[in-house]
C-alpha positions as a Python dict, from the first residue, in 0.01 Angstrom:
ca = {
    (1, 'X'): (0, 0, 0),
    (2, 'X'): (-163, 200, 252),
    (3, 'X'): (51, 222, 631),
    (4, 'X'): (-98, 246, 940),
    (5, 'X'): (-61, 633, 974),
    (6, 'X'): (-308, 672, 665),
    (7, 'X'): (-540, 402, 831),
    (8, 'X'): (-546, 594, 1149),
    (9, 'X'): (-596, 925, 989),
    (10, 'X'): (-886, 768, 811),
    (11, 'X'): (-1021, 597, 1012),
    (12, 'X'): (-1051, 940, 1259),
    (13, 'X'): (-1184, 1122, 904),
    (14, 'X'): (-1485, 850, 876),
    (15, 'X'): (-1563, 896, 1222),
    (16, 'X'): (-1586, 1275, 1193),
    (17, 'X'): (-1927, 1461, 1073),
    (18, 'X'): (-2089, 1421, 714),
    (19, 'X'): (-2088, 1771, 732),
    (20, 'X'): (-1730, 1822, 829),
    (21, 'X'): (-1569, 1538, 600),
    (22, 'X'): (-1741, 1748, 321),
    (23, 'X'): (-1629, 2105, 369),
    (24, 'X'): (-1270, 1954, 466),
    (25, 'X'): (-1223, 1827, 102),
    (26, 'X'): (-1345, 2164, -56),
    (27, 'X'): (-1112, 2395, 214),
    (28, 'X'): (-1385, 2556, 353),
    (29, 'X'): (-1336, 2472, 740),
    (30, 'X'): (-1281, 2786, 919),
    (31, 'X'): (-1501, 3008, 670),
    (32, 'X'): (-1838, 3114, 748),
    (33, 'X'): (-2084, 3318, 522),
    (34, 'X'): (-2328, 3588, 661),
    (35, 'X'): (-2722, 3542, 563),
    (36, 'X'): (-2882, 3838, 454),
    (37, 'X'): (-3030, 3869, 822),
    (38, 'X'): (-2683, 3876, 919),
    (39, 'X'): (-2558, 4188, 684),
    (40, 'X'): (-2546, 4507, 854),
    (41, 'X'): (-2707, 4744, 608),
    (42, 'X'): (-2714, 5075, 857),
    (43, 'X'): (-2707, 5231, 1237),
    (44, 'X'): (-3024, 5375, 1392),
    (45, 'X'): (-2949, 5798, 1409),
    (46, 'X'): (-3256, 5844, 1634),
    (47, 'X'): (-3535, 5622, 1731),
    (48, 'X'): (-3815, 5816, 1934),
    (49, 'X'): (-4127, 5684, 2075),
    (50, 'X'): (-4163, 5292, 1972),
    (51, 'X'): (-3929, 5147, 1654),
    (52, 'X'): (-3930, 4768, 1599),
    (53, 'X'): (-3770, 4579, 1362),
    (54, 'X'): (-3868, 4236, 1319),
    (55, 'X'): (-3652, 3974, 1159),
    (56, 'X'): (-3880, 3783, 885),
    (57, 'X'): (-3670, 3456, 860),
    (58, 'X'): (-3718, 3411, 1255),
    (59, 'X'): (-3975, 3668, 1374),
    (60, 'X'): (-3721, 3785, 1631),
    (61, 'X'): (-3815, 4138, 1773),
    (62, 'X'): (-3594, 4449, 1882),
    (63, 'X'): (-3646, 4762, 1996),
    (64, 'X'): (-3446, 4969, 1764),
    (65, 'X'): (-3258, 5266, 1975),
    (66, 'X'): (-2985, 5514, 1906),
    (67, 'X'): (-2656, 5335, 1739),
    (68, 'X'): (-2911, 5011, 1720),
    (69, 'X'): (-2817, 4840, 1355),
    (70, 'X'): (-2999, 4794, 1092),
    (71, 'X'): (-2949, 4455, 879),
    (72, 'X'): (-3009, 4386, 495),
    (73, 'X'): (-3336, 4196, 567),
    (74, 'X'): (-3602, 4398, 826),
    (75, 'X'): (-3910, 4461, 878),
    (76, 'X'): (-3919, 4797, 1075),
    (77, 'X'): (-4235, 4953, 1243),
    (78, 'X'): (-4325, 5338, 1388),
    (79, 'X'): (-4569, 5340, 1670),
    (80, 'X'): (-4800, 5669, 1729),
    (81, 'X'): (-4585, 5951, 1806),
    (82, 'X'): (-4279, 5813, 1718),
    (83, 'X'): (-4010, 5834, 1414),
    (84, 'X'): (-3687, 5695, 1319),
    (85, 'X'): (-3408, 5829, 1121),
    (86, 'X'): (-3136, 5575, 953),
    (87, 'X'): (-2760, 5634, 799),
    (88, 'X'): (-2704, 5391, 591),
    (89, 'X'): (-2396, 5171, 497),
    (90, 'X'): (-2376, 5363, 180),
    (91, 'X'): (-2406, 5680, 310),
    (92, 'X'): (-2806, 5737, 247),
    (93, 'X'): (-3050, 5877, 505),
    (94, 'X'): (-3378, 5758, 585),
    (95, 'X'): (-3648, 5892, 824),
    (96, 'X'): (-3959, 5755, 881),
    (97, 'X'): (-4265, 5937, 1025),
    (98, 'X'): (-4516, 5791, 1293),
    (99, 'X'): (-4733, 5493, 1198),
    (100, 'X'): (-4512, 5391, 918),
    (101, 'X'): (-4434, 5013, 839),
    (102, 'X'): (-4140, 4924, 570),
    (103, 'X'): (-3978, 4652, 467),
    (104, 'X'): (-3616, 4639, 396),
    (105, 'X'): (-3603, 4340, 142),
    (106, 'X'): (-3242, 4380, 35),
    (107, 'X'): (-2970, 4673, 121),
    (108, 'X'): (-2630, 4570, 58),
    (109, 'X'): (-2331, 4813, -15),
    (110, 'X'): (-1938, 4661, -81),
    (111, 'X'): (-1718, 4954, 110),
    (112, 'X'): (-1447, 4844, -133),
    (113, 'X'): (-1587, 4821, -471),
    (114, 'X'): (-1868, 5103, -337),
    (115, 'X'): (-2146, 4897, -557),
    (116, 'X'): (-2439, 4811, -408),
    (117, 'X'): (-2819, 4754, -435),
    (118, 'X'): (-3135, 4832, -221),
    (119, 'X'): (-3532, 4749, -236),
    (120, 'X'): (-3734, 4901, 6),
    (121, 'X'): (-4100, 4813, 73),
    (122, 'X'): (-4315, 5115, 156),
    (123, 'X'): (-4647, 4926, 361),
    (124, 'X'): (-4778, 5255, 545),
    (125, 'X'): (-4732, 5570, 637),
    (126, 'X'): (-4430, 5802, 521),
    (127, 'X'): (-4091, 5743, 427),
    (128, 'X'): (-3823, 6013, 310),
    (129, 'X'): (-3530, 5950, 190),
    (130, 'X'): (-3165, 6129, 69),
    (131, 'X'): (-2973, 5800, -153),
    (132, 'X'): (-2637, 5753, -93),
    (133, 'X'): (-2322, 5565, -287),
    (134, 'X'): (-2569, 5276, -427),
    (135, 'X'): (-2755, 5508, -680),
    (136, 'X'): (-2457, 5754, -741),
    (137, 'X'): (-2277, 5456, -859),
    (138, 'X'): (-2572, 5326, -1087),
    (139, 'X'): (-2644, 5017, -832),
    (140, 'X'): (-2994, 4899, -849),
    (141, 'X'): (-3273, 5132, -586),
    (142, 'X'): (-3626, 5036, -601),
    (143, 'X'): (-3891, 5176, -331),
    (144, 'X'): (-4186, 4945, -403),
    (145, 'X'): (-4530, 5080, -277),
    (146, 'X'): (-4912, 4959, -308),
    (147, 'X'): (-4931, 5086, -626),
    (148, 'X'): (-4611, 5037, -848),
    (149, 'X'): (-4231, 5058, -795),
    (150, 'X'): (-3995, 5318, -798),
    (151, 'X'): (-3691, 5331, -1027),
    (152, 'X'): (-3459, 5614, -827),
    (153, 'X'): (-3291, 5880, -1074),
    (154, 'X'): (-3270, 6149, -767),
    (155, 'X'): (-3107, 6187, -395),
    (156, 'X'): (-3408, 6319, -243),
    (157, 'X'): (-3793, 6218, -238),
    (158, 'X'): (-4071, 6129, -37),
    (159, 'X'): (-4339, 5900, -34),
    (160, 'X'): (-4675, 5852, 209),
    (161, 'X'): (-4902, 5628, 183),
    (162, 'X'): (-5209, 5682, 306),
    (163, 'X'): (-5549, 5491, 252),
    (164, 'X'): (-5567, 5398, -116),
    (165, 'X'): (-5359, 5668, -209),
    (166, 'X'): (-5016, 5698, -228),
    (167, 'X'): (-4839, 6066, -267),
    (168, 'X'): (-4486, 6096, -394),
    (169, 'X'): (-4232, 6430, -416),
    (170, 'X'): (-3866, 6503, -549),
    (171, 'X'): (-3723, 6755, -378),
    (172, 'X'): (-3384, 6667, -588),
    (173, 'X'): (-3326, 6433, -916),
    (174, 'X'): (-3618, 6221, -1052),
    (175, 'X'): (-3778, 5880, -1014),
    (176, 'X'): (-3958, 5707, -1260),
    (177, 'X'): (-4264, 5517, -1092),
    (178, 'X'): (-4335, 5184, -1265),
    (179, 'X'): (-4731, 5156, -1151),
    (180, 'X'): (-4914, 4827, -1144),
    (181, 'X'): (-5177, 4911, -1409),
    (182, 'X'): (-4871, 4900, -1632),
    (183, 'X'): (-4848, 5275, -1686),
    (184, 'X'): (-4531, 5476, -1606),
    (185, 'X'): (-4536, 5802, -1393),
    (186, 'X'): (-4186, 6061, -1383),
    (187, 'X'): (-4145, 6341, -1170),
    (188, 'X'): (-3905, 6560, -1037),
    (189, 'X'): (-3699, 6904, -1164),
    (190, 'X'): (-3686, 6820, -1513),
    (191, 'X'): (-4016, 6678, -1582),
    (192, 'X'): (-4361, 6883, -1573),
    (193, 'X'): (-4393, 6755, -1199),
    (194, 'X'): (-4217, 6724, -895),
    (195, 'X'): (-4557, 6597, -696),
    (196, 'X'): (-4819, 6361, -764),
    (197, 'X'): (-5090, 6080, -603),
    (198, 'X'): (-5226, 5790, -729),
    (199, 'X'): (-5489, 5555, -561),
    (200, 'X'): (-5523, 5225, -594),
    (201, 'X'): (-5722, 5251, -988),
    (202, 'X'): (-5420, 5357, -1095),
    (203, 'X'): (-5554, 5732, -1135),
    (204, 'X'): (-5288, 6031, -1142),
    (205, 'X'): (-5310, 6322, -969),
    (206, 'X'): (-5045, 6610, -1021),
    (207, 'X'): (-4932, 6894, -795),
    (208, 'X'): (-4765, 7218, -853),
    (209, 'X'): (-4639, 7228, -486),
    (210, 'X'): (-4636, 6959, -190),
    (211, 'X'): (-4919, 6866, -42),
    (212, 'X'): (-4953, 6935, 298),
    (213, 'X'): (-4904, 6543, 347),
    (214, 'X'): (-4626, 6512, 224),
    (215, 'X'): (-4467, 6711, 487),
    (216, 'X'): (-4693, 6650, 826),
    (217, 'X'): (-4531, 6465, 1091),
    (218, 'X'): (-4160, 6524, 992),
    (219, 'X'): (-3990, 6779, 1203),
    (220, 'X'): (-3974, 7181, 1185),
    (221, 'X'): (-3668, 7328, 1336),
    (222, 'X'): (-3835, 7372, 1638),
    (223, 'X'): (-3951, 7056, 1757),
    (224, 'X'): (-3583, 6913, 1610),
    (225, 'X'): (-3408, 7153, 1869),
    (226, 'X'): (-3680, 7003, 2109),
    (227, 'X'): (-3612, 6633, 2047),
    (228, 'X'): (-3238, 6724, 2088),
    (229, 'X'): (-3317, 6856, 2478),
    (230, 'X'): (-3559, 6624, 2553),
    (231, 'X'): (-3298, 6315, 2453),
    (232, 'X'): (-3055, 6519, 2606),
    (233, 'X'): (-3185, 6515, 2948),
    (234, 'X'): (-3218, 6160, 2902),
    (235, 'X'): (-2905, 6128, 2867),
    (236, 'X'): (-2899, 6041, 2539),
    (237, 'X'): (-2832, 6257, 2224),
    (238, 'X'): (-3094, 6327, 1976),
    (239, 'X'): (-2949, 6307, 1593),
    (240, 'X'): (-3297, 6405, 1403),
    (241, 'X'): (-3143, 6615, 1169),
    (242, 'X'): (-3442, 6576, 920),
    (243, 'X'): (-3482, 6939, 936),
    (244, 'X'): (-3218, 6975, 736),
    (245, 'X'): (-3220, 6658, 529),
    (246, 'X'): (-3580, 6559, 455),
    (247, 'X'): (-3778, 6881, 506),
    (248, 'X'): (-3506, 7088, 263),
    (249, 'X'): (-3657, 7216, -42),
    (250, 'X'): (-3314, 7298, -244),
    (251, 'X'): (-3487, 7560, -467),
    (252, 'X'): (-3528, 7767, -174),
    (253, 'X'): (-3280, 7985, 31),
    (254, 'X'): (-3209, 7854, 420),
    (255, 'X'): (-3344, 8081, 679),
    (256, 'X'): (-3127, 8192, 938),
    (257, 'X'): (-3285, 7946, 1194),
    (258, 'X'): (-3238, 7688, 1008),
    (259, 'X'): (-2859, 7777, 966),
    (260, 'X'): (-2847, 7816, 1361),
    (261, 'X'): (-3029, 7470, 1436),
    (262, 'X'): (-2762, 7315, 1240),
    (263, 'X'): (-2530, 7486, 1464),
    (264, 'X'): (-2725, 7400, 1737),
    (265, 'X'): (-2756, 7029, 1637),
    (266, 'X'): (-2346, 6992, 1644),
    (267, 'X'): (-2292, 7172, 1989),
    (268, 'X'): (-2524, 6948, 2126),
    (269, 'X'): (-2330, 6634, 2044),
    (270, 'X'): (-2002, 6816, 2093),
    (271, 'X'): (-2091, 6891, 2393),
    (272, 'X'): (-2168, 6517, 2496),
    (273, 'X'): (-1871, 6395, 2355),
    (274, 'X'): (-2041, 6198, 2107),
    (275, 'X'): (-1800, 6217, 1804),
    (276, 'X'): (-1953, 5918, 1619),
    (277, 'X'): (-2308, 6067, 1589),
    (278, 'X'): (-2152, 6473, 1561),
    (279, 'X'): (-1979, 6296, 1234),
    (280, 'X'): (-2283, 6233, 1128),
    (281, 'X'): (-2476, 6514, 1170),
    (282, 'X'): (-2225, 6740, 1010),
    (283, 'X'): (-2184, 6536, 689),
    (284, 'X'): (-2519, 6544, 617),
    (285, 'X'): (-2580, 6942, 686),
    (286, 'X'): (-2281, 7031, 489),
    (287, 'X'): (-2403, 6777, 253),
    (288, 'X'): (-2743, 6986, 177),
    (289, 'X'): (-2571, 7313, 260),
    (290, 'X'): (-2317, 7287, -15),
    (291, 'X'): (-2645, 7119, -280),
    (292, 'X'): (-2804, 7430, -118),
    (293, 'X'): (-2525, 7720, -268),
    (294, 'X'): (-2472, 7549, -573),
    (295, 'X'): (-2847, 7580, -635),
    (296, 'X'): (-2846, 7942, -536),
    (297, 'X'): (-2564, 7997, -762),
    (298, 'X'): (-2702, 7799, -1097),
    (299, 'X'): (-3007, 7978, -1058),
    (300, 'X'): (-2872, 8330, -1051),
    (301, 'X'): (-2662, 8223, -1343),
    (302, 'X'): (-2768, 8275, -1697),
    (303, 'X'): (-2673, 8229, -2056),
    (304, 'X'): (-2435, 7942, -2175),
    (305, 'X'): (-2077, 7975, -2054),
    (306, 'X'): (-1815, 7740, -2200),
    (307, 'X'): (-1592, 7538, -1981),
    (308, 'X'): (-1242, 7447, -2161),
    (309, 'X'): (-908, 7563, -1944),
    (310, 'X'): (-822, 7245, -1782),
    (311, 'X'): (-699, 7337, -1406),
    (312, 'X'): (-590, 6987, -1338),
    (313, 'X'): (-594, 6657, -1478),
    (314, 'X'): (-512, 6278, -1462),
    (315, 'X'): (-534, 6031, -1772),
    (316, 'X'): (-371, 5677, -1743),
    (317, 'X'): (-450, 5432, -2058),
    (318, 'X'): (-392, 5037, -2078),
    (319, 'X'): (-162, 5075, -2344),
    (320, 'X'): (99, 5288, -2238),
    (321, 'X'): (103, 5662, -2143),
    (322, 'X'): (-91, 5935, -2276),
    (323, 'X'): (-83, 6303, -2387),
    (324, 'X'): (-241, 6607, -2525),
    (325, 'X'): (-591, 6603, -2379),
    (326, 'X'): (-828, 6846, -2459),
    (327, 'X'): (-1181, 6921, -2298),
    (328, 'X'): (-1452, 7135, -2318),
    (329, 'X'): (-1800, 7119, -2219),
    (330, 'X'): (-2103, 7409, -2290),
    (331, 'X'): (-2350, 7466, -1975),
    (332, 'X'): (-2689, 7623, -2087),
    (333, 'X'): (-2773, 7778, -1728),
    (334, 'X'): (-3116, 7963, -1857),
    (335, 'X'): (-3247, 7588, -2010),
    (336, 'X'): (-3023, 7349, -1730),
    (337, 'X'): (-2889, 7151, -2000),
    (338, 'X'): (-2522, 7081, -2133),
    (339, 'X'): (-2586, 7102, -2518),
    (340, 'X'): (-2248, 6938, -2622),
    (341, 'X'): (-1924, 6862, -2495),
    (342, 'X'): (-1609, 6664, -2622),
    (343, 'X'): (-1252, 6538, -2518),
    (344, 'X'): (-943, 6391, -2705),
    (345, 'X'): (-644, 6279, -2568),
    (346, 'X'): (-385, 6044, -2752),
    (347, 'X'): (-189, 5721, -2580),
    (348, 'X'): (55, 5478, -2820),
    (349, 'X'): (-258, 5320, -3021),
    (350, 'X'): (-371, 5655, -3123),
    (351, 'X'): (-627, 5882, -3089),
    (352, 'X'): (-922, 5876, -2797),
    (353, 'X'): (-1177, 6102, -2922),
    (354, 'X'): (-1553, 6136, -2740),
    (355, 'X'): (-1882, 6369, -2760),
    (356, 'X'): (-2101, 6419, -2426),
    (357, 'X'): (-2431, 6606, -2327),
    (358, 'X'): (-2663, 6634, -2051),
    (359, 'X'): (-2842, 6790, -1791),
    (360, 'X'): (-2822, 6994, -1466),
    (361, 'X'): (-2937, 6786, -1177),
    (362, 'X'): (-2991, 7032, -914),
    (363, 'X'): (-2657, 7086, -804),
    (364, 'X'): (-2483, 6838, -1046),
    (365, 'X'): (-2427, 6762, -1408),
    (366, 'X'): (-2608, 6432, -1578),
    (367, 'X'): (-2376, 6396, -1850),
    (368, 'X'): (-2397, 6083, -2122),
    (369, 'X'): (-2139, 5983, -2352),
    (370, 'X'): (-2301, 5965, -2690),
    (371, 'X'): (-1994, 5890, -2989),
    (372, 'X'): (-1650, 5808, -2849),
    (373, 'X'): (-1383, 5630, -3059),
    (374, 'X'): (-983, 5507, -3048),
    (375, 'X'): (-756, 5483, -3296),
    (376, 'X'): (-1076, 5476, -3528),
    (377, 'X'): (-1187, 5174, -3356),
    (378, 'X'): (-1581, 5215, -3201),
    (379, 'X'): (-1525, 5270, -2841),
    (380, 'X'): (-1775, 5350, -2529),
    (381, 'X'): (-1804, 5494, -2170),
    (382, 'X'): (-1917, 5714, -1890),
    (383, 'X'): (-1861, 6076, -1781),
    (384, 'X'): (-1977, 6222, -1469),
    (385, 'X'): (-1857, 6581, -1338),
    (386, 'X'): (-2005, 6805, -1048),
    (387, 'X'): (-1997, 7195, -983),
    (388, 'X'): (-1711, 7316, -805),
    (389, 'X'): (-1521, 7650, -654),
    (390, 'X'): (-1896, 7759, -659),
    (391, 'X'): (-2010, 7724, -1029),
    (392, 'X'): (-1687, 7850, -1165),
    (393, 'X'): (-1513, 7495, -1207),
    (394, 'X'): (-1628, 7163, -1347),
    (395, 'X'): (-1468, 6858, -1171),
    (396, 'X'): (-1490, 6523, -1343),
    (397, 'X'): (-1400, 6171, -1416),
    (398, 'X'): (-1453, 5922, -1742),
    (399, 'X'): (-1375, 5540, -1818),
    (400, 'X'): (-1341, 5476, -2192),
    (401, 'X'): (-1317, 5121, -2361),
    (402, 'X'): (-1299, 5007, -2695),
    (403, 'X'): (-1605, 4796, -2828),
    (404, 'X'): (-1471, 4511, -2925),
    (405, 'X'): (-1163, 4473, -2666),
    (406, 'X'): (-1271, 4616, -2345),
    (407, 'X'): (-936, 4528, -2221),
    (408, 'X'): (-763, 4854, -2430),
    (409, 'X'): (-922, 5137, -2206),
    (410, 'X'): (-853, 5428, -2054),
    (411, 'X'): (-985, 5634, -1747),
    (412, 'X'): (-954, 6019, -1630),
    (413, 'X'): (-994, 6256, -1375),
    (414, 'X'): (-1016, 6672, -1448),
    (415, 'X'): (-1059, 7013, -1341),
    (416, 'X'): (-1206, 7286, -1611),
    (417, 'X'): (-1307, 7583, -1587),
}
C-alpha cells in the first residue's frame, strides 16, 4: 500500500518536466555532453590580417585572434594579406596562407588515452601542416581536397589549391592521395616523388623540387622577425614561427639566420612575459631542430651498423615476470632501410620470440612486426623506436599479444645501441 510520502513525492515527479522525469530514471541529471561545436580542438598561435571561423551548425562568426580557440567543427577563412597559424590539441601545427578557406570537419584528441582523429577540408588556397599525437599514434588523418583525399603517413606536407589544380609536397614522411578518378598518388622521401599537381581530370604532374607555389605567401625569416615587431608594438606578441616549422626543408642544413630568428622568436615572448605562447614556440623549434641533426647525422652515415647492447630496458608480461631479453636490429644507412631485426625474452608461459623490419623516416625508424610467437602459440604486435644520443642509440617500445588470447601479452620499453 502506497503512504502519503510516496504520493507526495509522486505526485511532485508527474508534475516535473518530460524531459527531467526521463533523465532522472537513467541517472543522468547533472551530466551534460559537449557537441562537436563545443570540443576545443586547438588555440590560435597568430592570426594576422582577417581570420574567421564560422560555426556551420549555427553560422555564428568570430574573429579568430591570438589564444582565440579553435573547436572540432569550423569553418575558418584567410582574408588578403592575412595568415593564421594553429597548435593543436594533439600537438600538430597548422598555418594557413592568405585567401585560404578550410574546413575542420572533425579534430578530436583524448589527452588521456592520446588517440585521436582529424579530417580537414582543404576549399582554397594553402594549407601546411606538421601532425601531431593523432597520426603518431595511428589515429585516423585525412586532408580532403577538390580532387581526392589524403591518407597522412608523414609529419610534414603542404597542399595549395589553386584554380583546378591542386599541388601537394612532403617535406617529411609520406601521404598517400586517394584521387577521385579512383587512382592513387604517393609521395614523399621514400617514393620517386616528394612533389606533384593534379587538376581537376585527374592528370598527374611530378616535380623534382617545390614549385615556387608551394612556398609563396608563407613567411621567410625576415618578414617572421617583422610580424614579431609589428605585433609587438601592438602590444601583442607575434608566434609565426612557420619559418621554422612549415618553410623547413629537413634535407637541408639551417642557416645561421635561421638559428638566430629562433632565438629571436623566444626573446621576444620572454621578454613580454608571455610564458604560454614562449612554450610554444620553443617546442616546436627544438622539435625541427632535433628532426634537423638527426637528418644531418643519417645522411653522413653509411654502411649497415648493427644495434644489439641493450643500455636500458623495461619488459612487464600478463603472466608473471619476465627475463633474458635479447634485441638487435640492422640499420642500412646507404639504402634507409632496417633489413631485419628480432627480440626474445621469456616470462612463466615460455618463450616470446619476434622478427621486425622497416624503414628510415627522416629522422625516425618505421619498423613492422612481421613473425612473432609465445610459447609456440601465433602471437602479434607493434614496434616503434626513434634515433637517439645522435644516431648512436635506438630507443624503443613494443606491445605483443597472443592470437588467439589477446589477454596473455606483454609490452616493452629499450635502449640499444
Amino acid at each position: 500500500m502506497r503512504t502519503y510520502t510516496q504520493l507526495s513525492d509522486l505526485t511532485l515527479l508527474t508534475k516535473a518536466s518530460p524531459t527531467l522525469i526521463l533523465l532522472s530514471c537513467l541517472g543522468y541529471v547533472g551530466t551534460s555532453y559537449a557537441t562537436p561545436e563545443e570540443i576545443i580542438a586547438g588555440k590560435t598561435l597568430l592570426a594576422k590580417g582577417i581570420v574567421k571561423a564560422v560555426n556551420p551548425k549555427t553560422n555564428n562568426i568570430r574573429s579568430l585572434k591570438r589564444r582565440s580557440k579553435i573547436m572540432s567543427v569550423e569553418h575558418i577563412t584567410t582574408g588578403e594579406k592575412s595568415k593564421a597559424q594553429f597548435s593543436m590539441s594533439d600537438g600538430g601545427l597548422i598555418t594557413l596562407k592568405e585567401n585560404t578557406e578550410v574546413n575542420v570537419s572533425h579534430y578530436v584528441f583524448n589527452e588521456e588515452t592520446q588517440k585521436g582523429s582529424a579530417t580537414l577540408e582543404v576549399l582554397s588556397g594553402g594549407l601546411r601542416s606538421i601532425s601531431g599525437l593523432i597520426k603518431k599514434t595511428g589515429g585516423d588523418y585525412q586532408v580532403k581536397t577538390p580532387v581526392g583525399s589524403i591518407g597522412i603517413r608523414g609529419t610534414h606536407f603542404a597542399v595549395e589549391v589553386s584554380g583546378d589544380d591542386v599541388y601537394f609536397g612532403v617535406y617529411s614522411g609520406n601521404i598517400d592521395i586517394a584521387l577521385n578518378n579512383n587512382q592513387s598518388l604517393s609521395l614523399g622521401v621514400t617514393e620517386g616523388f616528394a612533389f606533384a599537381s593534379v587538376n581537376q581530370a585527374g592528370e598527374i604532374t611530378s616535380f623534382t623540387q617545390a614549385p615556387e607555389i608551394l612556398s609563396l605567401g608563407y613567411n621567410t625569416s625576415q618578414e617572421a622577425l617583422e610580424d614579431v615587431a609589428e605585433e609587438e608594438n601592438d602590444n601583442t606578441v607575434s608566434t609565426d614561427v612557420s619559418t621554422e616549422t612549415a618553410t623547413v626543408d629537413v634535407s637541408e642544413t639551417p642557416t645561421t639566420n635561421e638559428s638566430t630568428s629562433s632565438e629571436e622568436y623566444i626573446q621576444i615572448a620572454s621578454e613580454n612575459n608571455d610564458q604560454e605562447i614562449t612554450e610554444d614556440i620553443i617546442e616546436k623549434i627544438e622539435d625541427i631542430e632535433d628532426i634537423q641533426t638527426i637528418a644531418e647525422l643519417i645522411s653522413e652515415r653509411t654502411g649497415t651498423f648493427d644495434y644489439q647492447q641493450i643500455t636500458e630496458s623495461n619488459v612487464r608480461s600478463s603472466v608473471g615476470a619476465t627475463s633474458d631479453l635479447i634485441l638487435n636490429l640492422a640499420v642500412d644507412f646507404d639504402n634507409g632501410t632496417v633489413p631485419g631485426g628480432s627480440l626474445s625474452f621469456t616470462d612463466a608461459q615460455g618463450e616470446w620470440f619476434a622478427t621486425y623490419s622497416g624503414l628510415i623516416n627522416v629522422d625516425q625508424l618505421e619498423l613492422g612486426v612481421n613473425f612473432a610467437s609465445h610459447a609456440n602459440k601465433l602471437a602479434d604486435g607493434n614496434i616503434s623506436a626513434d634515433f637517439s644520443n645522435g644516431v648512436d642509440e635506438i630507443t624503443g617500445n613494443f606491445d605483443l599479444q597472443e592470437v588467439e588470447d589477446t589477454s596473455i601479452n606483454a609490452a616493452g620499453s629499450f635502449t640499444v645501441k
